[in-house]
C-alpha positions in Angstrom: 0.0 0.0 0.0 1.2 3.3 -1.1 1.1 6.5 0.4 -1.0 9.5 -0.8 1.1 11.7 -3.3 0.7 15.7 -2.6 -1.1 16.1 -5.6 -3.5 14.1 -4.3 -3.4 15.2 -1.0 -4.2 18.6 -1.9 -6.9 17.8 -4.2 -8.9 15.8 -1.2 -8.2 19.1 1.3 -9.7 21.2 -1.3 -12.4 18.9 -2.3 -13.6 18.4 1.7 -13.0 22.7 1.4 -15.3 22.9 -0.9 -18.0 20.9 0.5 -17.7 22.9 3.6 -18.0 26.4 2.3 -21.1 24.8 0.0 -22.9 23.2 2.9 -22.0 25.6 5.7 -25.4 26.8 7.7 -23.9 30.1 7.5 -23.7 32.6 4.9 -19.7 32.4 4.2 -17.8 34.6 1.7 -14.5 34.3 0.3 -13.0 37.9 0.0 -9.7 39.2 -1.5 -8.1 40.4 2.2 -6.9 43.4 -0.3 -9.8 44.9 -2.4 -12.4 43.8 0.0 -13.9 42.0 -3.0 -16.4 39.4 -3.0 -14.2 36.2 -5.2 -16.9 34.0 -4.0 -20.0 33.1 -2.1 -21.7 30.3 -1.0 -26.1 29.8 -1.4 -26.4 31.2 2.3 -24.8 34.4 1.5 -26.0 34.5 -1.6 -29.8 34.8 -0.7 -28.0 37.1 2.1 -27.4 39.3 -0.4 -30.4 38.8 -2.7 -28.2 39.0 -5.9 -27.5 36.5 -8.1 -24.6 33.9 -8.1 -23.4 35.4 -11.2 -23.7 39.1 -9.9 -21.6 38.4 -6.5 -17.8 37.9 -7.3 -16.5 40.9 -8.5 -18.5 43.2 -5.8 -17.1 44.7 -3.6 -18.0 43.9 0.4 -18.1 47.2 1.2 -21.5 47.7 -0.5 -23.2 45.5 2.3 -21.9 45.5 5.1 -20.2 48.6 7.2 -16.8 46.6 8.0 -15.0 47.6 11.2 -11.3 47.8 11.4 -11.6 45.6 15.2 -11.4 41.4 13.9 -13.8 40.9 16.8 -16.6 42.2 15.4 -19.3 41.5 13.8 -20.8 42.7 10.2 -23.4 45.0 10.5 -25.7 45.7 7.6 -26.0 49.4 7.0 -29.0 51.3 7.8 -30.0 51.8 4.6 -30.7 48.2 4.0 -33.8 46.4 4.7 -32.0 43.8 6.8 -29.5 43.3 9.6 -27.3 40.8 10.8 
């Protein structure tokens, strides 16, 4: 019995990725740290958001959610939104 070559280790950690950021029970976004930019979303945040799948990378966070500089907070939708977090 052989052992598991990087490539394929790799390729399992980002399949079992994947099925965790698609079947999370919470919204989750990937964002470039950067830009603040939306790369991708998963169905939770996408009916979040109310846009479509299509619509969402690309856009940038900041049109949301007021971010706070402090990592221990939370994201709070702005006022002029109909919904909060």
């Amino acid at each position: 019995m052989s052992t598991p070559n990087r490539a394929t280790c790799l390729k399992e950690s980002d399949n079992l990725l994947t099925l965790l950021f698609d079947h999370a029970d919470s919204a989750v976004f990937l964002i470039d740290p950067v830009s603040r930019f939306i790369l991708k979303a998963n169905q939770k945040a996408i009916a979040l958001l109310g846009c479509s799948a299509r619509e969402i990378p690309g856009m940038s966070l900041d049109r949301f959610f007021d971010l706070d500089t402090n990592a221990d907070s939370l994201f709070v939708r702005r006022p002029d939104k109909k919904t909060t977090i």
